[in-house]
CHARMM-style PDB file with segment names, atoms N, HN, CA, C and O in Angstrom:
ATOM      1  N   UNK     1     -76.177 -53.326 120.838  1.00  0.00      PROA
ATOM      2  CA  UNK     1     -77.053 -53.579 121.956  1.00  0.00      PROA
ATOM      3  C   UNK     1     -77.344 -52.285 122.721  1.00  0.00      PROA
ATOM      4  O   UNK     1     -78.439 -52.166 123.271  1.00  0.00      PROA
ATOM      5  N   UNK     2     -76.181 -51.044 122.806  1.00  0.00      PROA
ATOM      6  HN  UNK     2     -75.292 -51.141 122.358  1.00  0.00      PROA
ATOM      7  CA  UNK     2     -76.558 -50.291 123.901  1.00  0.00      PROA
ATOM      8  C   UNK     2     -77.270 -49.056 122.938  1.00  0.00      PROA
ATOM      9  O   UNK     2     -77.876 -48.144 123.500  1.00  0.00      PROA
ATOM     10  N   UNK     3     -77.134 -49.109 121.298  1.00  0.00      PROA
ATOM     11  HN  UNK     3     -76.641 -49.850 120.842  1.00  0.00      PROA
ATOM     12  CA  UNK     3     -78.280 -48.426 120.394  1.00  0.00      PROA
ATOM     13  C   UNK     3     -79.448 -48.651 120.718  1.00  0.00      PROA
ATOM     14  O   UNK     3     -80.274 -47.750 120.860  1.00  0.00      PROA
ATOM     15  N   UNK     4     -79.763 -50.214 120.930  1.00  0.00      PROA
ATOM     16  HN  UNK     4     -79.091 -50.946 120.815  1.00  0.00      PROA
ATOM     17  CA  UNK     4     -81.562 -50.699 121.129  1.00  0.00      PROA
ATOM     18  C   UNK     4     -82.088 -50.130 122.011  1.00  0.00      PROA
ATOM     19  O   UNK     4     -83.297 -49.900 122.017  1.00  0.00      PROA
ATOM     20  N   UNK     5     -81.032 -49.680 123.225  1.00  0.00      PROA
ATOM     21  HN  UNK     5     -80.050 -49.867 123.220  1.00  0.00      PROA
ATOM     22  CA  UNK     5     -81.689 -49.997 124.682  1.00  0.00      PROA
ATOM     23  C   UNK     5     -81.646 -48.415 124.632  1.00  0.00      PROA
ATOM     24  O   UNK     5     -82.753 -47.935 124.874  1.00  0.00      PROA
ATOM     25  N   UNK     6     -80.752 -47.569 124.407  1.00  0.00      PROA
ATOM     26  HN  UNK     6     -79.852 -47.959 124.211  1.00  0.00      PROA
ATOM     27  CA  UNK     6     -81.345 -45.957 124.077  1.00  0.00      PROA
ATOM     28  C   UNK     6     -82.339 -45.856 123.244  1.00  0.00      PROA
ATOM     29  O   UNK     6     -83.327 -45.303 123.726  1.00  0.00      PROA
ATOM     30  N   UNK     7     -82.431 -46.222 122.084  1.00  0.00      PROA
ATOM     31  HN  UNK     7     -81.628 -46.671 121.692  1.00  0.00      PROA
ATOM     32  CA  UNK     7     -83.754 -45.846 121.192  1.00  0.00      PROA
ATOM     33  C   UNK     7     -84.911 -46.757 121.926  1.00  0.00      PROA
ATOM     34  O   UNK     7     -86.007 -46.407 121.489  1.00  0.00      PROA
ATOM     35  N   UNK     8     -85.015 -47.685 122.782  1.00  0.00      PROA
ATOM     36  HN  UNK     8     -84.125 -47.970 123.137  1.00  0.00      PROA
ATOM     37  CA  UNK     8     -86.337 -47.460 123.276  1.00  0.00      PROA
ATOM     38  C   UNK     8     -86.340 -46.919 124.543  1.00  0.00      PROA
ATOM     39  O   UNK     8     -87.142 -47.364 125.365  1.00  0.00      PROA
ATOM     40  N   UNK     9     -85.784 -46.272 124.761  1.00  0.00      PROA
ATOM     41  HN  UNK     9     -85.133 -45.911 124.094  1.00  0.00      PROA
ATOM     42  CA  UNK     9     -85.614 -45.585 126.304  1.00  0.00      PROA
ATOM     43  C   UNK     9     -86.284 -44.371 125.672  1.00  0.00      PROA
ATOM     44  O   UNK     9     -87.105 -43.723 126.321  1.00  0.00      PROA
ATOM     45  N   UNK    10     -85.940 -44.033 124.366  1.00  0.00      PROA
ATOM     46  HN  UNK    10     -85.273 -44.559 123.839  1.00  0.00      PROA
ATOM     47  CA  UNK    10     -86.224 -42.272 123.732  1.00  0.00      PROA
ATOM     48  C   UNK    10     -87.774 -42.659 123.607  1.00  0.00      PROA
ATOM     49  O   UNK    10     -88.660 -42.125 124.274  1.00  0.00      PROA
ATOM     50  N   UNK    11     -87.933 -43.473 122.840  1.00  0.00      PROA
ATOM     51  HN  UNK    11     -87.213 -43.907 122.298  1.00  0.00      PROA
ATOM     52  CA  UNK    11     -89.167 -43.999 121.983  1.00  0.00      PROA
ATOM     53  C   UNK    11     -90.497 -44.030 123.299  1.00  0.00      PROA
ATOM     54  O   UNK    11     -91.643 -43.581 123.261  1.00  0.00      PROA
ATOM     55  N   UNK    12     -89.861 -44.649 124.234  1.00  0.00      PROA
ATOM     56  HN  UNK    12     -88.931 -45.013 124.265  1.00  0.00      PROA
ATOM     57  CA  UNK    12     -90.809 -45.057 125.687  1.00  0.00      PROA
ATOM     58  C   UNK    12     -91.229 -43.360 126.286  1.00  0.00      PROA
ATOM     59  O   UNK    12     -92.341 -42.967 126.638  1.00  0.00      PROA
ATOM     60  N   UNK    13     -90.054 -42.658 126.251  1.00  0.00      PROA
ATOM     61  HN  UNK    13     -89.151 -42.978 125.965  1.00  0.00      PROA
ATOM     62  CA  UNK    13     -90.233 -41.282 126.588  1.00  0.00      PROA
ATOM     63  C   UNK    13     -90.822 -40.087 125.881  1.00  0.00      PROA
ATOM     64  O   UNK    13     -90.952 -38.960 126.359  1.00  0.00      PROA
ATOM     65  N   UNK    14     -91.333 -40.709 124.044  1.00  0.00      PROA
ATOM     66  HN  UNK    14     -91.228 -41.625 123.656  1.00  0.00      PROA
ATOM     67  CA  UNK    14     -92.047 -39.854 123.819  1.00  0.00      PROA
ATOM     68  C   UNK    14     -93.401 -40.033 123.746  1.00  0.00      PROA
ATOM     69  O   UNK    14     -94.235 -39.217 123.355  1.00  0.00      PROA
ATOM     70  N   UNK    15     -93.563 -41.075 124.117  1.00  0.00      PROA
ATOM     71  HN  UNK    15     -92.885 -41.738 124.435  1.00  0.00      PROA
ATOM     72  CA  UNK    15     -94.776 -41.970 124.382  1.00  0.00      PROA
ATOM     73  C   UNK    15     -95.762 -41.228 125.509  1.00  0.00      PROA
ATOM     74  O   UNK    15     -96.945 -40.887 125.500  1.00  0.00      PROA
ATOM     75  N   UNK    16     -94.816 -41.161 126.357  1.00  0.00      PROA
ATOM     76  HN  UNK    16     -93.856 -41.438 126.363  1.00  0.00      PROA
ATOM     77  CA  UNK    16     -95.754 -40.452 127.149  1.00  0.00      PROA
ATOM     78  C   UNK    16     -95.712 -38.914 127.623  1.00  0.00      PROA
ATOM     79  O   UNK    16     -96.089 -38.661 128.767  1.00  0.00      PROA
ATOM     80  N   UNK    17     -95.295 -37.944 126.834  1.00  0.00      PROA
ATOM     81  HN  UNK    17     -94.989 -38.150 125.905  1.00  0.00      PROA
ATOM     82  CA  UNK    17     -95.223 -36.440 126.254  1.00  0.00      PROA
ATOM     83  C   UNK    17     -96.825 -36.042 126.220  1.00  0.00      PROA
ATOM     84  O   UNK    17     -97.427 -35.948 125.150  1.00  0.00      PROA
ATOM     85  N   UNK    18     -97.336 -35.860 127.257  1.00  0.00      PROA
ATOM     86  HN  UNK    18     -96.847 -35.936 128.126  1.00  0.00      PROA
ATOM     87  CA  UNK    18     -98.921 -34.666 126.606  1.00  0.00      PROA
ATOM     88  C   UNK    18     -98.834 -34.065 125.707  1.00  0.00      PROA
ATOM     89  O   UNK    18     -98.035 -33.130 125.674  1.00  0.00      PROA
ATOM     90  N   UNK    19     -99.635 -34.382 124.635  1.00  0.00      PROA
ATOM     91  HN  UNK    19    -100.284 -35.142 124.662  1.00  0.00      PROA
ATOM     92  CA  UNK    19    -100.272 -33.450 123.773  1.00  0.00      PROA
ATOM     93  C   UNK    19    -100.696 -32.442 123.993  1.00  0.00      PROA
ATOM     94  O   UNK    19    -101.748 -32.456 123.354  1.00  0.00      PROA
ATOM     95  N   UNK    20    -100.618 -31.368 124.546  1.00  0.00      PROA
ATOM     96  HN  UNK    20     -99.764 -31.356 125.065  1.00  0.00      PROA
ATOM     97  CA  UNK    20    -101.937 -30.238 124.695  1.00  0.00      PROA
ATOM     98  C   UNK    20    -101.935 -28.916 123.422  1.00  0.00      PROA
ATOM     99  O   UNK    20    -101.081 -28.499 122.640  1.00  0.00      PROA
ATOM    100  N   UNK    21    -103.367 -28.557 123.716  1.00  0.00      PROA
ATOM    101  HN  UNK    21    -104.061 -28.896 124.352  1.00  0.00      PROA
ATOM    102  CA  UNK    21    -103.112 -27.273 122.770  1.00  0.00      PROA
ATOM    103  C   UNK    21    -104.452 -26.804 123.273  1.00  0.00      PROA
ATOM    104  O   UNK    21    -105.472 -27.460 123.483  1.00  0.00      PROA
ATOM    105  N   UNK    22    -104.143 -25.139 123.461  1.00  0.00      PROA
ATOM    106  HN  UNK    22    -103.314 -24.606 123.290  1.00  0.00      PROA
ATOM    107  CA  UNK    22    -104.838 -24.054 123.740  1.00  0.00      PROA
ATOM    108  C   UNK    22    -105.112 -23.304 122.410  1.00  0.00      PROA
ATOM    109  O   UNK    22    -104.221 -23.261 121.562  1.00  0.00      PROA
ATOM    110  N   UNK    23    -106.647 -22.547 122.137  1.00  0.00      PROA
ATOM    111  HN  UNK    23    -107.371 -22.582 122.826  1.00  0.00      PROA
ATOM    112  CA  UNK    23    -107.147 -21.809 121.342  1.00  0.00      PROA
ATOM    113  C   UNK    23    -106.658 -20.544 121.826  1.00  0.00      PROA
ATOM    114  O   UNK    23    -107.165 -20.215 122.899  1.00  0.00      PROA
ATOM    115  N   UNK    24    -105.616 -19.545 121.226  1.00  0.00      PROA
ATOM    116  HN  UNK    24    -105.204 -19.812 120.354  1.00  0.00      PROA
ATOM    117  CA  UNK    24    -105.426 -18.525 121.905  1.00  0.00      PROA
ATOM    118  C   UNK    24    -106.773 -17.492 120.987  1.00  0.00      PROA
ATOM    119  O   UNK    24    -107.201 -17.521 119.833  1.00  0.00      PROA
ATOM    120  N   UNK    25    -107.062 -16.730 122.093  1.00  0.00      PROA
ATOM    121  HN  UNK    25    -106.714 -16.706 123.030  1.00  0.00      PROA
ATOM    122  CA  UNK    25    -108.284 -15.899 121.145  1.00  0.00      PROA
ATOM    123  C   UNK    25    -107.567 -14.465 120.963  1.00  0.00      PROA
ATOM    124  O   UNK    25    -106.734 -13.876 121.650  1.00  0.00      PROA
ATOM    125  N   UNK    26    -108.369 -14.075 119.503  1.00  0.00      PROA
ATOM    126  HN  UNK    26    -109.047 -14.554 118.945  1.00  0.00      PROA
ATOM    127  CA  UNK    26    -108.022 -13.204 118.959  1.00  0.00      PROA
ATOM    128  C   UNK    26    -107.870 -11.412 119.461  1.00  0.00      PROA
ATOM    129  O   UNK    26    -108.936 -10.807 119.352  1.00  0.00      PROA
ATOM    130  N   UNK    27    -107.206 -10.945 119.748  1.00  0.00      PROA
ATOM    131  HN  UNK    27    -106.340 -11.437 119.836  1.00  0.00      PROA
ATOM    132  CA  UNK    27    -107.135  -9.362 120.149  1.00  0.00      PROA
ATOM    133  C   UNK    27    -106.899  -8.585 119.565  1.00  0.00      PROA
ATOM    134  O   UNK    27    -105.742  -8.660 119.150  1.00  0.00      PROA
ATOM    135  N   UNK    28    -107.698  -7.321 119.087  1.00  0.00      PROA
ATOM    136  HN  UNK    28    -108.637  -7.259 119.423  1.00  0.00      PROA
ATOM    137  CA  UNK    28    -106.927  -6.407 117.949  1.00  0.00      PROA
ATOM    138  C   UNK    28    -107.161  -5.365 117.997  1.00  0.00      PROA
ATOM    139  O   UNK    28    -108.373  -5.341 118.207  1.00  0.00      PROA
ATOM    140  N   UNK    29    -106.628  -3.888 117.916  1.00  0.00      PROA
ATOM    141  HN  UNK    29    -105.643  -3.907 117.745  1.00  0.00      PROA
ATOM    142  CA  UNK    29    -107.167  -2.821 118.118  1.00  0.00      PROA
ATOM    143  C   UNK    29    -107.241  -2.185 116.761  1.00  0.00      PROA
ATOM    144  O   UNK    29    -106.501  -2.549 115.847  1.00  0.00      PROA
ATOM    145  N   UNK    30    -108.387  -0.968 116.594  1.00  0.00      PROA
ATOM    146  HN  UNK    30    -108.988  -0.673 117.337  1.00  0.00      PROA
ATOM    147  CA  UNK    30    -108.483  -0.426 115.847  1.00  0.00      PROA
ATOM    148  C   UNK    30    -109.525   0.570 116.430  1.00  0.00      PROA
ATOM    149  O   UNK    30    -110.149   0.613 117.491  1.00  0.00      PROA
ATOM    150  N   UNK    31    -109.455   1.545 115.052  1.00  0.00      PROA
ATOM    151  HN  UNK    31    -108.948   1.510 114.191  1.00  0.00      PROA
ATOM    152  CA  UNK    31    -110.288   2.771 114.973  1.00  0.00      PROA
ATOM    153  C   UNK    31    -111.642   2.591 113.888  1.00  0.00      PROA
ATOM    154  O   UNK    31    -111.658   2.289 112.695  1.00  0.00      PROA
ATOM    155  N   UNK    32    -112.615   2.872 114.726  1.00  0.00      PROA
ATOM    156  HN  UNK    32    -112.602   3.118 115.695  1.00  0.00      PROA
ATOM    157  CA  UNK    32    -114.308   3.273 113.945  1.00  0.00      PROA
ATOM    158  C   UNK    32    -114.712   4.510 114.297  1.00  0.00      PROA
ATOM    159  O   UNK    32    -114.538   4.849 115.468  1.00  0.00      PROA
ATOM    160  N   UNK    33    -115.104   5.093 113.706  1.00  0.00      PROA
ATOM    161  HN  UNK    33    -115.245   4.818 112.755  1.00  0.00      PROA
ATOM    162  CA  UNK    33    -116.002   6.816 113.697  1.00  0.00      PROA
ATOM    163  C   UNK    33    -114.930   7.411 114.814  1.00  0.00      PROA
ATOM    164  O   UNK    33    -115.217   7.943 115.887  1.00  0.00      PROA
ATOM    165  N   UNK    34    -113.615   7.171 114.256  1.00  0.00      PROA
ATOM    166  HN  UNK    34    -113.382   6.740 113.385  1.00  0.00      PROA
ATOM    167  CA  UNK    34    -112.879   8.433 114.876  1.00  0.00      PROA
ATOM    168  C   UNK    34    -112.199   7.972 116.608  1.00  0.00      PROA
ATOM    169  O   UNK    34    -111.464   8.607 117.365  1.00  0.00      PROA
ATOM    170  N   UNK    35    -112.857   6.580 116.743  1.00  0.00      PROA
ATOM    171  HN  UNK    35    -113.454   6.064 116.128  1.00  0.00      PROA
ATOM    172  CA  UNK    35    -112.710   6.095 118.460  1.00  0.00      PROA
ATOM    173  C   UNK    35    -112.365   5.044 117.886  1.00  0.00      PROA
ATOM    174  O   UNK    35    -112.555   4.567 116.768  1.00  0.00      PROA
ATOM    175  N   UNK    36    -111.241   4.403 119.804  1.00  0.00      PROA
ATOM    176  HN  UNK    36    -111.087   4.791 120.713  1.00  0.00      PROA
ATOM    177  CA  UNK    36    -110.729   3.566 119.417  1.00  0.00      PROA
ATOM    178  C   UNK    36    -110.967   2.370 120.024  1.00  0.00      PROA
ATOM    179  O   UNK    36    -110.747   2.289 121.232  1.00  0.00      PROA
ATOM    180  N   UNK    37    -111.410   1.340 119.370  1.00  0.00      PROA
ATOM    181  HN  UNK    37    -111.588   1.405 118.388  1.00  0.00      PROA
ATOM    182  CA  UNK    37    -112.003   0.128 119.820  1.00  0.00      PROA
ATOM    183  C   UNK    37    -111.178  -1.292 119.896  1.00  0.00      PROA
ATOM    184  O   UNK    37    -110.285  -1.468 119.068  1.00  0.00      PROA
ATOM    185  N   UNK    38    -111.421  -2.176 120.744  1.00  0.00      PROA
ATOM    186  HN  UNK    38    -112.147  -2.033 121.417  1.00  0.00      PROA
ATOM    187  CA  UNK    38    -110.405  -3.323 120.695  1.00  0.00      PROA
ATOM    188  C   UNK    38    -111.371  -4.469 121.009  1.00  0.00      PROA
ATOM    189  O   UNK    38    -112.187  -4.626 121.917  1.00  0.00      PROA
ATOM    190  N   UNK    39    -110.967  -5.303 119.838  1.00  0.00      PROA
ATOM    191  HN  UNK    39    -110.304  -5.175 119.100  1.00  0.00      PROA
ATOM    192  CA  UNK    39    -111.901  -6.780 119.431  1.00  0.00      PROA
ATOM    193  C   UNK    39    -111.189  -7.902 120.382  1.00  0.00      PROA
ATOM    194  O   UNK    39    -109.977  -7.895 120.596  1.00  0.00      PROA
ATOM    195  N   UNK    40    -111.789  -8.545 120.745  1.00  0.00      PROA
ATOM    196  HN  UNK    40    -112.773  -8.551 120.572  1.00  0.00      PROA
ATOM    197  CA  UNK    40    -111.407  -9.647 121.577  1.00  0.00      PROA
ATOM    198  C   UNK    40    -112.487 -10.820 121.654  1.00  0.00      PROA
ATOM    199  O   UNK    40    -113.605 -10.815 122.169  1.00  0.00      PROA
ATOM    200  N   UNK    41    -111.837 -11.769 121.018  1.00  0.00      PROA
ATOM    201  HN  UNK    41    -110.928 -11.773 120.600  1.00  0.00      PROA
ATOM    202  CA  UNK    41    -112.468 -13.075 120.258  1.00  0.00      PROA
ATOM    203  C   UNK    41    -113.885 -12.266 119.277  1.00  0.00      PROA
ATOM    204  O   UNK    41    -113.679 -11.404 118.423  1.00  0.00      PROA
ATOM    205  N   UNK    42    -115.101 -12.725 119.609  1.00  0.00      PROA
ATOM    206  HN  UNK    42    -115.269 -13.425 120.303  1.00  0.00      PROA
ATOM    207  CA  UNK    42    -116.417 -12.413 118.953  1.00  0.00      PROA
ATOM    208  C   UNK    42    -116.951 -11.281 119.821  1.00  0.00      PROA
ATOM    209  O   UNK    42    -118.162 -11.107 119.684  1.00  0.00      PROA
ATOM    210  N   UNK    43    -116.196 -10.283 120.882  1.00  0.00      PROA
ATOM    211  HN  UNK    43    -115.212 -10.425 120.993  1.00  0.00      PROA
ATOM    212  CA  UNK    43    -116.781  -9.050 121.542  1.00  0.00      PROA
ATOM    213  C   UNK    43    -115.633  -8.348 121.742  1.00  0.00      PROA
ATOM    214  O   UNK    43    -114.508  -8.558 122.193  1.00  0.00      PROA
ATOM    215  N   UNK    44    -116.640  -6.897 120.978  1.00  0.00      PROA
ATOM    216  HN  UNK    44    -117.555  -6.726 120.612  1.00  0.00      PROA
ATOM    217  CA  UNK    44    -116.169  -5.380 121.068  1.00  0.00      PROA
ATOM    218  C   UNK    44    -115.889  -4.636 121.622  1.00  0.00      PROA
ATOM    219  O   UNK    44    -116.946  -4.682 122.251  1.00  0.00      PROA
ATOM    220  N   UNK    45    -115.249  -3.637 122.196  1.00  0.00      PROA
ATOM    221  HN  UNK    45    -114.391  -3.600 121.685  1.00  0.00      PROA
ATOM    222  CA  UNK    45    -115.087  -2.855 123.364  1.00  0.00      PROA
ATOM    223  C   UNK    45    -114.489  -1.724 123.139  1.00  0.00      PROA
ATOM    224  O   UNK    45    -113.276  -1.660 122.938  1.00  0.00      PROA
ATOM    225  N   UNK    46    -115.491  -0.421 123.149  1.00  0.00      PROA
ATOM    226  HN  UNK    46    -116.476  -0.473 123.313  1.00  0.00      PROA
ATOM    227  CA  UNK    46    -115.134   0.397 122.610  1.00  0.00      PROA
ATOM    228  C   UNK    46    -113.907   1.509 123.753  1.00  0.00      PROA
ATOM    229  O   UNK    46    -114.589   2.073 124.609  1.00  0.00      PROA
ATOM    230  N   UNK    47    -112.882   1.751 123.841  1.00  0.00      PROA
ATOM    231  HN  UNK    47    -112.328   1.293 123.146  1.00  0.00      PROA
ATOM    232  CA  UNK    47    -111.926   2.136 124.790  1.00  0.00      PROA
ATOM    233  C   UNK    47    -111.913   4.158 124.815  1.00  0.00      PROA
ATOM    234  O   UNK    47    -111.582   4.801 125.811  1.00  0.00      PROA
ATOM    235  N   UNK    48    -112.232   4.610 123.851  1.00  0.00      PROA
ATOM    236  HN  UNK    48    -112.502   4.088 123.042  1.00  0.00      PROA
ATOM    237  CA  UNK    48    -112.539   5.989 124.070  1.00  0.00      PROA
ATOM    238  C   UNK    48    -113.898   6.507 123.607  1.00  0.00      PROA
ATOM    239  O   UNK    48    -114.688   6.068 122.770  1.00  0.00      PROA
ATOM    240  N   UNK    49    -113.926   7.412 124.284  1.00  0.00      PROA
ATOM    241  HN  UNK    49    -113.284   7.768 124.963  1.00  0.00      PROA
ATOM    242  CA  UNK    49    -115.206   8.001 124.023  1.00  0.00      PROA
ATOM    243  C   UNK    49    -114.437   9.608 123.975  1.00  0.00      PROA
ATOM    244  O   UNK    49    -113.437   9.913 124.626  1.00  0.00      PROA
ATOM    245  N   UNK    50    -115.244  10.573 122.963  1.00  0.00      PROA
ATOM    246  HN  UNK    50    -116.055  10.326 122.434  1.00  0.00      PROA
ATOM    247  CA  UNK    50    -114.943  12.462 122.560  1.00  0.00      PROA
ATOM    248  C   UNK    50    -113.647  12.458 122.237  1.00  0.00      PROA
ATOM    249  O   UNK    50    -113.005  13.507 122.171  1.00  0.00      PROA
ATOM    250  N   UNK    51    -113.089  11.195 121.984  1.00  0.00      PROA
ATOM    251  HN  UNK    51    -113.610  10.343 122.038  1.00  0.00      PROA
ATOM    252  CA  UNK    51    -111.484  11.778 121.820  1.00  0.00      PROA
ATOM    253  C   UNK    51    -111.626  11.519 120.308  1.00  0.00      PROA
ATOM    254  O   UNK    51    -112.607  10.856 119.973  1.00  0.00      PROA
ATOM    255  N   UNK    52    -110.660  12.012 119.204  1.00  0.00      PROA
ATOM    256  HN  UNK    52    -109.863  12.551 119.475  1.00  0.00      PROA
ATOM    257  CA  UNK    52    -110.398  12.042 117.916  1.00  0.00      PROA
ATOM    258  C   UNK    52    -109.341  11.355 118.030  1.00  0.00      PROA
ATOM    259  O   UNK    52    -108.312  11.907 118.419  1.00  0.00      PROA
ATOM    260  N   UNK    53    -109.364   9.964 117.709  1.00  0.00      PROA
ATOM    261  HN  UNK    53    -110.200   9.516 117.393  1.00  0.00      PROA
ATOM    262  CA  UNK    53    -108.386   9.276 117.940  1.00  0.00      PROA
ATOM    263  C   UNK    53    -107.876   9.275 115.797  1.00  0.00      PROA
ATOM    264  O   UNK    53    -108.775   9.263 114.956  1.00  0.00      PROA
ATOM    265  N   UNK    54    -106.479   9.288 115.428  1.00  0.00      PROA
ATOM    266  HN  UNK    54    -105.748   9.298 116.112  1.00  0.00      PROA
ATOM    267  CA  UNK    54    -106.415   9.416 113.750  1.00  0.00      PROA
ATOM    268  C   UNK    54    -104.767   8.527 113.835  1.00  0.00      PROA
ATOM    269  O   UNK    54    -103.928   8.490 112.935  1.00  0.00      PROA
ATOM    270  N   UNK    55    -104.704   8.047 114.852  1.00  0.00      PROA
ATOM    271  HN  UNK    55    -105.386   8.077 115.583  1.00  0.00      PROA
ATOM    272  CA  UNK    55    -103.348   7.311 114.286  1.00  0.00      PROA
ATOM    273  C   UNK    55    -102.806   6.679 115.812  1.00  0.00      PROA
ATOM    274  O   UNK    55    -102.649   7.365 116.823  1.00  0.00      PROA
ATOM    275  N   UNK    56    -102.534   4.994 115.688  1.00  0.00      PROA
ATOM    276  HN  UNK    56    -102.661   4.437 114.867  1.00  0.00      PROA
ATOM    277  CA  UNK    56    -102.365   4.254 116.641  1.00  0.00      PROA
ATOM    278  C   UNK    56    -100.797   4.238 116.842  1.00  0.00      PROA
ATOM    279  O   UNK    56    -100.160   3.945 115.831  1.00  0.00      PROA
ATOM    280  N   UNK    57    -100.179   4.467 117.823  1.00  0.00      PROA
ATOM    281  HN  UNK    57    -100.697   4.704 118.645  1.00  0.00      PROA
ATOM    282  CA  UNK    57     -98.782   3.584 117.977  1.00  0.00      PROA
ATOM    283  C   UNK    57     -98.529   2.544 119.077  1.00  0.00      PROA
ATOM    284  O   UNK    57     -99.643   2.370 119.571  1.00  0.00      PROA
ATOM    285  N   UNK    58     -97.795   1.889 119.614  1.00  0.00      PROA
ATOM    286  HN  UNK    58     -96.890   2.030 119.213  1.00  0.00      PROA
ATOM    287  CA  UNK    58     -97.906   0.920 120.172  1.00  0.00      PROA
ATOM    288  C   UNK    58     -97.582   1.493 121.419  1.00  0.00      PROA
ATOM    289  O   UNK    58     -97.298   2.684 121.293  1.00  0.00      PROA
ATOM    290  N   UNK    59     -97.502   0.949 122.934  1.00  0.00      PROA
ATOM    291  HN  UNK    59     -97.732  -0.019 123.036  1.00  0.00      PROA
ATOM    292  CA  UNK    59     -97.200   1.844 124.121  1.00  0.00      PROA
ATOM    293  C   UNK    59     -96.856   0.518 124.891  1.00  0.00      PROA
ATOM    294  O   UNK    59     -97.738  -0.338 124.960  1.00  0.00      PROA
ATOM    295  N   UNK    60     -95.531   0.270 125.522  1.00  0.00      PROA
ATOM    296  HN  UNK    60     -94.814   0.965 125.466  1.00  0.00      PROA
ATOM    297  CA  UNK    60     -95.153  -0.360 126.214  1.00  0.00      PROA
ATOM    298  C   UNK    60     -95.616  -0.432 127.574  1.00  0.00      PROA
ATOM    299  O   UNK    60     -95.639  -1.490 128.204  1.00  0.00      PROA
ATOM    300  N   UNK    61     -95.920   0.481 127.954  1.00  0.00      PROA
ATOM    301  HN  UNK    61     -95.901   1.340 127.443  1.00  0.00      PROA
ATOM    302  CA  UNK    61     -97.118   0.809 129.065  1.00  0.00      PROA
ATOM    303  C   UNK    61     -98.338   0.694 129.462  1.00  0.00      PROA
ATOM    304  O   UNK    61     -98.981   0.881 130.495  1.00  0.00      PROA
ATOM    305  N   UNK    62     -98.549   0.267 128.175  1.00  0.00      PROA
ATOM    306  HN  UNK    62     -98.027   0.114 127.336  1.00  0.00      PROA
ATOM    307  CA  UNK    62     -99.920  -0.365 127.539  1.00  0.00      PROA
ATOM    308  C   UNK    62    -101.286   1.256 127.539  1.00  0.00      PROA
ATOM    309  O   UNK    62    -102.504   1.340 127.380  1.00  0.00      PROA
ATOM    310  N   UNK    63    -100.539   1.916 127.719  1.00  0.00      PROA
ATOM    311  HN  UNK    63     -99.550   1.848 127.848  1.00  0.00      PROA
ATOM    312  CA  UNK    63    -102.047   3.411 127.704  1.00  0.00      PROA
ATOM    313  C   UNK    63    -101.481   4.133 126.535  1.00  0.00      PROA
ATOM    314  O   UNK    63    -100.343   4.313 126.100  1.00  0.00      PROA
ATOM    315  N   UNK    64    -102.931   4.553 126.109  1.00  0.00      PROA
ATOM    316  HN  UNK    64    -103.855   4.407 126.462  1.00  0.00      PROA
ATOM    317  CA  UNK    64    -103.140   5.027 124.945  1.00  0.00      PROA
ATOM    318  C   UNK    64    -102.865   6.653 124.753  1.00  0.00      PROA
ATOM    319  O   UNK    64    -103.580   7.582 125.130  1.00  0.00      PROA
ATOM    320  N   UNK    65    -101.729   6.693 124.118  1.00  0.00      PROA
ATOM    321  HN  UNK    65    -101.148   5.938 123.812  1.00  0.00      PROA
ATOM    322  CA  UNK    65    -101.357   7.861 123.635  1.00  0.00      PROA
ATOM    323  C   UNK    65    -102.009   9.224 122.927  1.00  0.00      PROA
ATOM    324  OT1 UNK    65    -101.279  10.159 122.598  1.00  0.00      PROA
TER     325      UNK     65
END
């Protein structure tokens, strides 16, 4: 009897759990003609301009090395 009355106590409680879900959009950096650009979802953004950018590392600081 006190199995029934937990499994629908669980059962009642996942019942009403929101579903949700978020599209996280895409971010990515990279290099074109030497500059370094960062994609975010379907728009471009180019982040240097005259610099010779030839090799990315990551920066906890988030600025570009």
């Amino acid at each position: 009897m006190g199995f029934r009355i937990f499994l629908i106590c669980i059962l009642s409680c996942l019942t009403f759990i929101p579903i949700a879900s978020a599209e996280v959009p895409l971010k990515a950096a990279f290099i074109r003609n030497h500059q370094l650009w960062m994609a975010e979802g379907n728009r471009e953004q180019q982040l240097t301009k005259g610099q010779y950018v030839y090799s990315l590392k990551w920066s906890y600081d988030c600025l570009f090395e």
